[in-house]
Residue, then its C-alpha position, 0 to 999 in steps of 0.5 A: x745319880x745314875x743308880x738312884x735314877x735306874x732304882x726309880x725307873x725300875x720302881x715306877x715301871x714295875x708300878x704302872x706295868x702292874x695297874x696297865x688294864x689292856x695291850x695300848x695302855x701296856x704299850x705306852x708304859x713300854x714307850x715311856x721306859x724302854x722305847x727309843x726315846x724311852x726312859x731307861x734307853x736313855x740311859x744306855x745311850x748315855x754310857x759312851x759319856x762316862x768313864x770306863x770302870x763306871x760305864x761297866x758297872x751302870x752298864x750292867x745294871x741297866x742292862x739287867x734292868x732292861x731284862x727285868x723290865x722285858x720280862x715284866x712287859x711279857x708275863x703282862x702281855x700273857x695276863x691280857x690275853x688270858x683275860x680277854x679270852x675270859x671276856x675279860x676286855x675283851x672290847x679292847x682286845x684285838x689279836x692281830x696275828x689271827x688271819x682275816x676272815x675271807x669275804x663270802x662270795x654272794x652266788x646267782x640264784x638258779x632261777x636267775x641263771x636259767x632266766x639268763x639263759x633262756x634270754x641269752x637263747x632266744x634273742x640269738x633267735x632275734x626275739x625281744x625281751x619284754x615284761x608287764x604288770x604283776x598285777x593284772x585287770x581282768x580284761x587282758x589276763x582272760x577275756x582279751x584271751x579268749x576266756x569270757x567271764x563264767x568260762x569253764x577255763x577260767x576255774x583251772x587257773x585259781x587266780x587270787x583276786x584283789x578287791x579293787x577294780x576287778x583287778x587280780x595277780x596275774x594267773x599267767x604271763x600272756x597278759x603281756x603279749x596282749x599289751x605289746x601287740x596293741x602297741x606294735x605292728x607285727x611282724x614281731x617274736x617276743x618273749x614274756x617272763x616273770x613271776x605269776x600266782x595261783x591259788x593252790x596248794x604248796x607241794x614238791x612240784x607245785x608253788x603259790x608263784x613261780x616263774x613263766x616264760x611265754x613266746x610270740x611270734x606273729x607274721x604274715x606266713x608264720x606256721x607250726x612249721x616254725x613254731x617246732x623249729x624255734x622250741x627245737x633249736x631251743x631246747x638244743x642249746x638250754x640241754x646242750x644235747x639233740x632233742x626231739x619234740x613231740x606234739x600232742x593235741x591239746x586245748x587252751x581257749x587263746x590258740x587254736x589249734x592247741x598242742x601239748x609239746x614233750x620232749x625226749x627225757x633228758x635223763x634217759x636218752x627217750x628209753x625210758x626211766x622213773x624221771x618220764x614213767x618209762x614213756x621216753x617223753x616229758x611234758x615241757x608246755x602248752x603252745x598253738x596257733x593264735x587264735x582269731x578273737x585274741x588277734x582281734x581283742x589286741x587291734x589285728x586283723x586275723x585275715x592278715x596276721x598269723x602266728x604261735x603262742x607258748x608258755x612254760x615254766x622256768x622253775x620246771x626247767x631249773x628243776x630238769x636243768x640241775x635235777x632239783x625234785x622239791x620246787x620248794x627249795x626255790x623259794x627255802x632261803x636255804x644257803x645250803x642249797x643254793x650254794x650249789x650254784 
């Protein structure tokens, strides 16, 4: 009984090892005969039962089986792996010796760090963060700022007009100064970032859109005193080092007087070098004293009040902080780049 039910196993087995198509159909064949509950295991734990000499003679068969069948089970497993790596099963196929993959950490856009930054530096300083509409009206991107219709400074900023209402892309972020100072009593210090648009031409130092931040601060005795006291202090913690500021007369129609404001090349210590054309500075932004008209279009007395203005870019502040030298790979979506950060 015992030998004709070991021939038949090893039949059958052989059988359906052969038809078995990917790793679980192989698996339950393997179950079905050698698992533990398994056909032929079965069988061997029956041996205790049977007399000595028998016991010895269906023992070494099983046995031989066992090993027959384990060396089938093998070789078949070797088939699969074979076929799949031809694409042969493989939606069935999963090697589950190879290591997972490790998950790829997402990394902070420069940009986002030097916002972070330049807000972390300020509101140490006790100014506010605020923000304002991308897209602006004609009112308080120019003539609240001074710069009446067919004024000459409205043609540096190329503004990308929209057709309804007169309404624009923003051209600059002093928009939103205008906007908080007609809804909050001074004293104030505030600082405006976000992004801004203009209408000209792409190259290494030059964007469609960019980032702006401006400061204001307004009070009854507020001078250029505190202005050059503020930005130093800034430009101290963004570089980590001591700098020096340098303020040039300048025009802008929103404040006046108006300074043009460099500060000792990061790069060369302000002995000079390619980075500053060998003069020791780098324009960093445009700032001044408020002017008049603008305390008036926002609802303030200028007879009152006092105070500065500045804005600069945060792209040309990324750029000097890492030493990037193509603002276009800001916006490239290039992982290789960004990466770095």
């Amino acid at each position: 009984m015992v030998k004709n039910e070991l021939k038949s196993i090893k039949i059958l087995a052989q059988k359906e090892i052969e038809k078995a198509k990917n790793l679980k159909e192989l698996n339950r064949v393997f179950k079905k005969y050698l698992g533990k509950k398994g056909k032929l295991s079965l069988i061997l734990g029956s041996l205790k039962e049977l007399p000595l000499e028998e016991r010895k003679k269906i023992g070494k068969k099983a046995n031989e089986l066992k090993n027959v069948l384990e060396g089938k089970f093998d070789k078949k497993i070797q088939e699969i792996r074979k076929q799949a790596k031809k694409g042969i099963g493989k939606k069935e196929w999963v090697d589950v010796t190879i290591p997972g993959k490790k998950i790829a950490l997402g990394h902070l856009h420069p940009l986002t760090l030097i916002k972070r930054e330049v807000c972390q530096i300020f509101q140490q300083m006790g100014f506010e963060v605020v923000e304002g509409p991308e897209i602006e009206t004609e009112w308080y991107n120019f003539d609240a700022l001074n710069i009446p219709k067919d004024h000459p400074a409205r043609d540096e900023w190329d503004t990308l007009w929209l057709r309804q209402n007169k309404l624009l892309l923003r051209t600059h972020t002093s928009p939103v100064q205008i906007r908080y100072m007609e809804k909050h009593k001074p004293p104030l210090r505030i600082i405006a970032l976000g992004k801004v648009f203009r209408h000209e031409a792409t190259d290494a130092s030059h964007e469609m859109q960019f980032y702006q931040v401006e400061g204001l601060m307004v009070g009854k005795e507020i001078s250029v005193a505190n202005f050059k006291a503020v930005i130093q202090e800034f430009f101290g913690k963004f570089f980590k080092k001591p700098i020096k500021v340098r303020l040039s007369p300048d025009y802008f129609s929103f404040t006046e007087p108006s300074f043009d404001i460099s500060i000792t090349c990061v790069v060369c210590g302000g002995k000079g070098c390619s980075v500053c054309k060998r003069t020791g500075w780098l324009e960093m932004m445009g700032a001044g004293t408020v002017h008049p008209s603008v305390f008036k279009n926002s609802g303030l007395d200028p007879k009152n009040w006092q105070g500065f203005a500045f804005g600069m870019g945060l792209d040309r502040l990324a750029m000097m902080k890492y030493k990037i030298n193509d603002i276009r790979l800001f916006h490239s979506g290039d992982l290789r780049f960004l990466k770095q950060f």
